[in-house]
N, CA, C and O atoms as a GROMACS GRO file, in nm:
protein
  352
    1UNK      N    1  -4.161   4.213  -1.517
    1UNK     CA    2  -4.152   4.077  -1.465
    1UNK      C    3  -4.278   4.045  -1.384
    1UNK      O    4  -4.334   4.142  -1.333
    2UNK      N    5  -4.337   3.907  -1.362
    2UNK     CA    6  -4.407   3.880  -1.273
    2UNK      C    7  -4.424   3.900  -1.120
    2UNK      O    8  -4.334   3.873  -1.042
    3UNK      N    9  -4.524   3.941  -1.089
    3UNK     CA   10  -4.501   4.033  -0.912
    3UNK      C   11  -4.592   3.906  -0.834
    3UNK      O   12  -4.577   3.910  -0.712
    4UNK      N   13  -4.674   3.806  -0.877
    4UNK     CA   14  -4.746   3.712  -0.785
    4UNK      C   15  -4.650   3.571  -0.826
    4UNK      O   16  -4.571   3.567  -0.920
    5UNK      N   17  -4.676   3.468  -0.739
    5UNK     CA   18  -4.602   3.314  -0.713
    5UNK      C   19  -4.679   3.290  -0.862
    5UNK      O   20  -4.615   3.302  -0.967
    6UNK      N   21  -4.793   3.263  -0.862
    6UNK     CA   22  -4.862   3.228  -1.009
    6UNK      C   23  -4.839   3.289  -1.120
    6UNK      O   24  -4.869   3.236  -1.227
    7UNK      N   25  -4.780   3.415  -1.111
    7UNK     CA   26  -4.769   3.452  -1.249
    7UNK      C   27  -4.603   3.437  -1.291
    7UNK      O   28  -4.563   3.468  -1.404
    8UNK      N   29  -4.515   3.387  -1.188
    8UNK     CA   30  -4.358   3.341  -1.187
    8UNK      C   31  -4.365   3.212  -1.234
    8UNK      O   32  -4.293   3.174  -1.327
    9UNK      N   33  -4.471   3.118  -1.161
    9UNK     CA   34  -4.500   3.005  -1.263
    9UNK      C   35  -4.500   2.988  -1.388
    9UNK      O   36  -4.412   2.927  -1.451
   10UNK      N   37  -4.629   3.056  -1.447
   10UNK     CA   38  -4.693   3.049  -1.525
   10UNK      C   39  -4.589   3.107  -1.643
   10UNK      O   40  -4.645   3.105  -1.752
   11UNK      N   41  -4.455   3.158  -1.649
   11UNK     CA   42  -4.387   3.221  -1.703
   11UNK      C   43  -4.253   3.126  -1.697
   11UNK      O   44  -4.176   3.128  -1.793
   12UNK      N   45  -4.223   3.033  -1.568
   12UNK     CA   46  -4.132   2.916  -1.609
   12UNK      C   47  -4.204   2.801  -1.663
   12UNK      O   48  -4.128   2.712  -1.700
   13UNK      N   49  -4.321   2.778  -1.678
   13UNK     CA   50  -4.416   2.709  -1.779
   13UNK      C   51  -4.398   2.734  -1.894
   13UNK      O   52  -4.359   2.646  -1.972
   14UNK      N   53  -4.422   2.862  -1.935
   14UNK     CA   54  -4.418   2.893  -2.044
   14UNK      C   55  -4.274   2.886  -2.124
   14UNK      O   56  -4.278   2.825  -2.231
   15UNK      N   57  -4.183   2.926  -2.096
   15UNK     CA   58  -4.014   2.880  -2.101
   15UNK      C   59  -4.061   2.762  -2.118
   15UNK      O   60  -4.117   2.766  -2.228
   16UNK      N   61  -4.073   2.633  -2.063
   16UNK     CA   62  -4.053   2.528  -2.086
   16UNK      C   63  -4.131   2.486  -2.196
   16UNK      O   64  -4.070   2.450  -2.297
   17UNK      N   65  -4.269   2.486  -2.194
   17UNK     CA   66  -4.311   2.474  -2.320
   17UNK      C   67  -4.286   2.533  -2.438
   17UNK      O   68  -4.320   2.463  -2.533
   18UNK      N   69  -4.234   2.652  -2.470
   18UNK     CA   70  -4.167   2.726  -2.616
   18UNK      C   71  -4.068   2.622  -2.640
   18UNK      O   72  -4.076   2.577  -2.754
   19UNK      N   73  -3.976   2.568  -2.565
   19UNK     CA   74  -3.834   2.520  -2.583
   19UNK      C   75  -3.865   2.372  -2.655
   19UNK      O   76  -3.814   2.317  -2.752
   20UNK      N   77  -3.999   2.325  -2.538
   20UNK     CA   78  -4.062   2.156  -2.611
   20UNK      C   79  -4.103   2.150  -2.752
   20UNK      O   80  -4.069   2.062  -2.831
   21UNK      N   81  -4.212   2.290  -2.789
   21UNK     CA   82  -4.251   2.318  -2.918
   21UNK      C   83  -4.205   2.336  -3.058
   21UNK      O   84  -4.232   2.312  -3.176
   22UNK      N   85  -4.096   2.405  -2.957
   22UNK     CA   86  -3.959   2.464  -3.074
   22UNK      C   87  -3.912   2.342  -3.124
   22UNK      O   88  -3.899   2.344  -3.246
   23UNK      N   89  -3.867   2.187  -3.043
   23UNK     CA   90  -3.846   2.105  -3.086
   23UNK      C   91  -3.897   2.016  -3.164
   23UNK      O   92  -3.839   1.947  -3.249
   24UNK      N   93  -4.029   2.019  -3.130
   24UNK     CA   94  -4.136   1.957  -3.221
   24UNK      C   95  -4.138   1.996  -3.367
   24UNK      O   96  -4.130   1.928  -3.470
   25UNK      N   97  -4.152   2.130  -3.347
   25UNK     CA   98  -4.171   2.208  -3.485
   25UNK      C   99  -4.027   2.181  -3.587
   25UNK      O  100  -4.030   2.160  -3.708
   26UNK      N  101  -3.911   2.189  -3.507
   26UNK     CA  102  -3.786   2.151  -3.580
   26UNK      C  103  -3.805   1.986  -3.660
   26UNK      O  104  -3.795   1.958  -3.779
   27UNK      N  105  -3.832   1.900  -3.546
   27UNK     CA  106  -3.867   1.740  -3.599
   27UNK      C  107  -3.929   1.785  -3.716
   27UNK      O  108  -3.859   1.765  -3.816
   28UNK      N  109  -4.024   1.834  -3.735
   28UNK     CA  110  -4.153   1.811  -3.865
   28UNK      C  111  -4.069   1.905  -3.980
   28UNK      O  112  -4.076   1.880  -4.100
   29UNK      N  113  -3.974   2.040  -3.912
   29UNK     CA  114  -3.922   2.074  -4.057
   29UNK      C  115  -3.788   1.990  -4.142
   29UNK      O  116  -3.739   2.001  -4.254
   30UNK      N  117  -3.762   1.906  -4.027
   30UNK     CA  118  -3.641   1.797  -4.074
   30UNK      C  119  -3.658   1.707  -4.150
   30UNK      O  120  -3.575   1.664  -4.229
   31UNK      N  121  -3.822   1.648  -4.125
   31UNK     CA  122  -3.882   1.534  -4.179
   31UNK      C  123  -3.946   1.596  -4.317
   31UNK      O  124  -3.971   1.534  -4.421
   32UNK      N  125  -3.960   1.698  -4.297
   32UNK     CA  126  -3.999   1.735  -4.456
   32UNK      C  127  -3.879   1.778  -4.515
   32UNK      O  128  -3.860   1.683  -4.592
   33UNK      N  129  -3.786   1.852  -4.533
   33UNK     CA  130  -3.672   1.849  -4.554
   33UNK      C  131  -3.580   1.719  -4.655
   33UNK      O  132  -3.529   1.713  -4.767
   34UNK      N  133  -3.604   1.596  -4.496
   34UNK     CA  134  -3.534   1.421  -4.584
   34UNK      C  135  -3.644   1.425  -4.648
   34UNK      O  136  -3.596   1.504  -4.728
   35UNK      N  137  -3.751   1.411  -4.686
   35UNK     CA  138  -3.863   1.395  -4.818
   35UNK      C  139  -3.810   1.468  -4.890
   35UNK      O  140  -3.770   1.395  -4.980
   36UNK      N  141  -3.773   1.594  -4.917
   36UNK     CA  142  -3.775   1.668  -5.042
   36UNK      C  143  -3.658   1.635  -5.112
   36UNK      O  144  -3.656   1.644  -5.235
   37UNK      N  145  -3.509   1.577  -5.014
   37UNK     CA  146  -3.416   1.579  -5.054
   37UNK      C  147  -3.400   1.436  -5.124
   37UNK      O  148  -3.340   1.428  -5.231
   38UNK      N  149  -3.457   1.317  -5.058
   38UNK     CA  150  -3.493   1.221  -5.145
   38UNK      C  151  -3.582   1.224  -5.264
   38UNK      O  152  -3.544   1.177  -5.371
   39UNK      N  153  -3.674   1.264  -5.253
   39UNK     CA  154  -3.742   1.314  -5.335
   39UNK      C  155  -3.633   1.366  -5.533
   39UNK      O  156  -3.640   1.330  -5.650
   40UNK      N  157  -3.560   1.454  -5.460
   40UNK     CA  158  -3.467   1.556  -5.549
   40UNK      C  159  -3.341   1.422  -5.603
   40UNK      O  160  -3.291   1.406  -5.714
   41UNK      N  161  -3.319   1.338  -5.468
   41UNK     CA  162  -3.184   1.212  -5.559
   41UNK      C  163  -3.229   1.138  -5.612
   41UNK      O  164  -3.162   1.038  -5.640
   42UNK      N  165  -3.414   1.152  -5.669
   42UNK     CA  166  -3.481   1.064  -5.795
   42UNK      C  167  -3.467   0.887  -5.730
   42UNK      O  168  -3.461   0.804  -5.821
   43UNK      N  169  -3.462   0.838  -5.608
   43UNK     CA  170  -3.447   0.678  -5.554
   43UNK      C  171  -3.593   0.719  -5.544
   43UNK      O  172  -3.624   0.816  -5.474
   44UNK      N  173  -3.706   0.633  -5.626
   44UNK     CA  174  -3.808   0.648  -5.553
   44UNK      C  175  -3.827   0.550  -5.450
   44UNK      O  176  -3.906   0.585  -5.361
   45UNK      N  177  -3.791   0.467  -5.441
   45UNK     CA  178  -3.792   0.374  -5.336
   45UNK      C  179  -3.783   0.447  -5.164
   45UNK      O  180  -3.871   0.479  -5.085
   46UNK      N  181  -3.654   0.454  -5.160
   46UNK     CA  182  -3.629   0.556  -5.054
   46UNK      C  183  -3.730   0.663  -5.030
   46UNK      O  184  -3.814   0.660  -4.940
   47UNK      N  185  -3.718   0.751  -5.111
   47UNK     CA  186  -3.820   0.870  -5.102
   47UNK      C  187  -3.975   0.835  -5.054
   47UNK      O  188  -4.054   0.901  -4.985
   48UNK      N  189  -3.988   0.692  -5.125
   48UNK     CA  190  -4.185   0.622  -5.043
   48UNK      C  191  -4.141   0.607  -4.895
   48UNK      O  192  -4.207   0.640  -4.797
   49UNK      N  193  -4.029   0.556  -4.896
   49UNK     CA  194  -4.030   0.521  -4.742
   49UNK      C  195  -4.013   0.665  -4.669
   49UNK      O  196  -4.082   0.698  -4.573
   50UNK      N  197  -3.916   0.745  -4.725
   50UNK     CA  198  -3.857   0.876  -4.611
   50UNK      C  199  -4.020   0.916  -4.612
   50UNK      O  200  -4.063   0.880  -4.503
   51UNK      N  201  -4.131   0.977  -4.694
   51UNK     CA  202  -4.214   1.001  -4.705
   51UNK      C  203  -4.355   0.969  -4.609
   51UNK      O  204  -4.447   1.043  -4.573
   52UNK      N  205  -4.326   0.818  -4.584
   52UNK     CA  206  -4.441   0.739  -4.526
   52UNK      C  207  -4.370   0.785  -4.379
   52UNK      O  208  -4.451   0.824  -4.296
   53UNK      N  209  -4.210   0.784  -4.333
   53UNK     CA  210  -4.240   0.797  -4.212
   53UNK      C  211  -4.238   0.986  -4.151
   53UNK      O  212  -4.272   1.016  -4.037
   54UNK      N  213  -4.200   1.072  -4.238
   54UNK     CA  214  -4.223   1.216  -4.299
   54UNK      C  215  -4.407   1.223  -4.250
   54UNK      O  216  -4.437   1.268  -4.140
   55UNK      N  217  -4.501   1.179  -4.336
   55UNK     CA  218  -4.655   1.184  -4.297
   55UNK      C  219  -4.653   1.122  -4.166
   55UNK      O  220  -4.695   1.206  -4.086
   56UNK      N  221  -4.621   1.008  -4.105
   56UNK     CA  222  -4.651   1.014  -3.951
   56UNK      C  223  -4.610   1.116  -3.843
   56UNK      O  224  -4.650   1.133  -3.728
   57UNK      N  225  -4.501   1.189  -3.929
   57UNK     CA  226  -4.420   1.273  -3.800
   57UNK      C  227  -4.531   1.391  -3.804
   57UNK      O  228  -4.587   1.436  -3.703
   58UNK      N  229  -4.552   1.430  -3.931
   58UNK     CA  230  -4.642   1.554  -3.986
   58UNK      C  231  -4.811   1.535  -3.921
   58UNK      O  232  -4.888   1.629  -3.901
   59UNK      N  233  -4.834   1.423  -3.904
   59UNK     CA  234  -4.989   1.430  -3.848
   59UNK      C  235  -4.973   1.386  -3.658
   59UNK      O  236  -5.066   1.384  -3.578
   60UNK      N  237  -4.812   1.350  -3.624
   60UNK     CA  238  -4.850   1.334  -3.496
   60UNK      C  239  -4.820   1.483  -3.414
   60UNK      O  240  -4.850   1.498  -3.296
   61UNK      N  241  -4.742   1.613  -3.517
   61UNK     CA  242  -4.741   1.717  -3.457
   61UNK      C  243  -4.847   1.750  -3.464
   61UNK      O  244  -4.895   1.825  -3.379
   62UNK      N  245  -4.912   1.707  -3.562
   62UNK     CA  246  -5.056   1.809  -3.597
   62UNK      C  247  -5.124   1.780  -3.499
   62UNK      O  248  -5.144   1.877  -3.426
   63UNK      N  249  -5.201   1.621  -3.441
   63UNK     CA  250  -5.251   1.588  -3.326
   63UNK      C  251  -5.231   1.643  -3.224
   63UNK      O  252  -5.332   1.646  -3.153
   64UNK      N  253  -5.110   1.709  -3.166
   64UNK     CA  254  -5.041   1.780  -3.044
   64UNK      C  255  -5.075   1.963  -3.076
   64UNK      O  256  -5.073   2.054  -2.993
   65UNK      N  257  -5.094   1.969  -3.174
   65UNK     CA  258  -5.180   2.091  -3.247
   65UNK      C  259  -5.056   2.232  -3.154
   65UNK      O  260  -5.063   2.320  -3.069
   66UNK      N  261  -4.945   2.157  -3.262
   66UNK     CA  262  -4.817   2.205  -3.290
   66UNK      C  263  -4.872   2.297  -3.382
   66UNK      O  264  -4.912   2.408  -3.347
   67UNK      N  265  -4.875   2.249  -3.520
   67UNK     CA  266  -4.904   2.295  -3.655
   67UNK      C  267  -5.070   2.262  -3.653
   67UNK      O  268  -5.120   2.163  -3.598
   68UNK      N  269  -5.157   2.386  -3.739
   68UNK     CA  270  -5.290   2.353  -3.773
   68UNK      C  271  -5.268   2.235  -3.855
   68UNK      O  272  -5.164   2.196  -3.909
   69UNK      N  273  -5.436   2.164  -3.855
   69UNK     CA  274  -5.417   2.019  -3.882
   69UNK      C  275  -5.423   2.039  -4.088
   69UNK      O  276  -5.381   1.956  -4.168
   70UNK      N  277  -5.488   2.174  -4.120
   70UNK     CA  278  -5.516   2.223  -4.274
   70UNK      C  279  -5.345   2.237  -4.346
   70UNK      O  280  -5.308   2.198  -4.456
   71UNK      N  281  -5.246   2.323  -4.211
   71UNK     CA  282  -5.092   2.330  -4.285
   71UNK      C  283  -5.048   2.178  -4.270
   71UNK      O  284  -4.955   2.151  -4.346
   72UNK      N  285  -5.093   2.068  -4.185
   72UNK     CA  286  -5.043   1.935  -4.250
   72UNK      C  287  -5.094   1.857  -4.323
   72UNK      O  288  -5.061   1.738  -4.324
   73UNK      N  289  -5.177   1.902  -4.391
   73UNK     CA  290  -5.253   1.845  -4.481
   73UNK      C  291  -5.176   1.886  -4.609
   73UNK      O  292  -5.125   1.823  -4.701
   74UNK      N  293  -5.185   1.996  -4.584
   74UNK     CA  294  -5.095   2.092  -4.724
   74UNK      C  295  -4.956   2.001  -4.733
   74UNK      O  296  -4.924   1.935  -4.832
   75UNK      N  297  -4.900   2.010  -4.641
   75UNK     CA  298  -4.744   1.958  -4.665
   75UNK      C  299  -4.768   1.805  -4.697
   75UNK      O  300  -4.700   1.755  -4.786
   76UNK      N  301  -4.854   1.732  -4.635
   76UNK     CA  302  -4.872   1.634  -4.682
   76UNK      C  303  -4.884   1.587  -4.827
   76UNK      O  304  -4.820   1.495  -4.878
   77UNK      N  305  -4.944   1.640  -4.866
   77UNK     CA  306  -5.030   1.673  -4.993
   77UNK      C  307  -4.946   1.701  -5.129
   77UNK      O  308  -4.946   1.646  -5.239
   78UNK      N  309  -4.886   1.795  -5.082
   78UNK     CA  310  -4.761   1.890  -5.151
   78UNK      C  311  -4.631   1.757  -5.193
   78UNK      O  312  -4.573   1.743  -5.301
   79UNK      N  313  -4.617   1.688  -5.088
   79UNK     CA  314  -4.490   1.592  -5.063
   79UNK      C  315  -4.558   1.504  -5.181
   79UNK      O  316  -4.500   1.482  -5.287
   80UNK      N  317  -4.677   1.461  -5.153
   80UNK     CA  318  -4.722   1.349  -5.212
   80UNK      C  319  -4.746   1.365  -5.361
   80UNK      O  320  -4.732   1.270  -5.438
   81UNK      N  321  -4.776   1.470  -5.395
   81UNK     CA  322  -4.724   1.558  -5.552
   81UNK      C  323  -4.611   1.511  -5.602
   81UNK      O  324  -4.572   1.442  -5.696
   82UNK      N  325  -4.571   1.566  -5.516
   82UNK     CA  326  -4.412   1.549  -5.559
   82UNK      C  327  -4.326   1.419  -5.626
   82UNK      O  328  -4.254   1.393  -5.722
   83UNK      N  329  -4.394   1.347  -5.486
   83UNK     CA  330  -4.286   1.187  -5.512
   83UNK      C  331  -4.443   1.134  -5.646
   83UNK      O  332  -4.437   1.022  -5.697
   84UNK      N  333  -4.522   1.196  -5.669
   84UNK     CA  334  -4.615   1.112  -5.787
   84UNK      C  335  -4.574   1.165  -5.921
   84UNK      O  336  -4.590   1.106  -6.028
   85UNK      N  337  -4.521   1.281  -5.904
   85UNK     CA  338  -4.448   1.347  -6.030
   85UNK      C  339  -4.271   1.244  -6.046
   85UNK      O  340  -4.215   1.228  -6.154
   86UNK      N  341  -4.233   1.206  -5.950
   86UNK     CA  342  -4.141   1.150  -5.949
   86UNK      C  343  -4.111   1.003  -6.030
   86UNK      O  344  -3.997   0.975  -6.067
   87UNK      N  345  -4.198   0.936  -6.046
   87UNK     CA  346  -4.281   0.819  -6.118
   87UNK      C  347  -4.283   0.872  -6.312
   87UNK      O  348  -4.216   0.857  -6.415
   88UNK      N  349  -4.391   0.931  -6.271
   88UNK     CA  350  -4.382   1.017  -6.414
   88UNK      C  351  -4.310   1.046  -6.490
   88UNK      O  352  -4.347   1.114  -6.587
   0.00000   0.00000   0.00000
C-alpha cells in the first residue's frame, strides 16, 4: 500500500479514473455493437443512422485517447464496410 499523503492520492485518483475509463470504453463497445446489430436486421436506413451516431461516439473516445486514434479508424472503417456491403 502507499506509505506518503501523495502516493494515497495518487492511488484514489487512479480508482477513479479506471472506473471513468471503464465507462467510456463500455459506451464505444455498445455503440459498435447497435451498428453491427442493425447492420445484421438488413434496415439500411436505421443502420446509416445507428452508424453516423456509432462514428461520433468512436472518434470522441478516441479524442479523450481512451482508444488509439489508428483502433478507431479501424472500427470505423470496418463498420463502414459493412453497412456498404449492405446496399450491395
Amino acid at each position: 500500500m502507499a506509505n506518503t499523503a501523495q502516493a494515497r492520492k495518487r492511488a484514489r485518483q487512479a480508482t477513479k479514473q479506471n472506473a471513468h475509463n471503464s465507462s467510456l470504453r463500455s459506451t464505444l463497445r455498445t455503440a459498435i455493437k447497435a451498428t453491427r446489430k442493425a447492420i445484421l436486421a438488413g434496415d439500411k436506413v436505421r443502420a446509416t443512422d445507428v452508424y453516423r451516431a456509432a462514428s461520433s461516439t468512436i472518434d470522441r473516445i478516441a479524442d479523450k485517447k481512451i482508444i488509439h486514434k489508428n483502433k478507431a479508424a479501424r472500427h470505423k472503417s470496418r463498420l463502414a464496410a459493412a453497412l456498404k456491403a449492405l446496399t450491395a
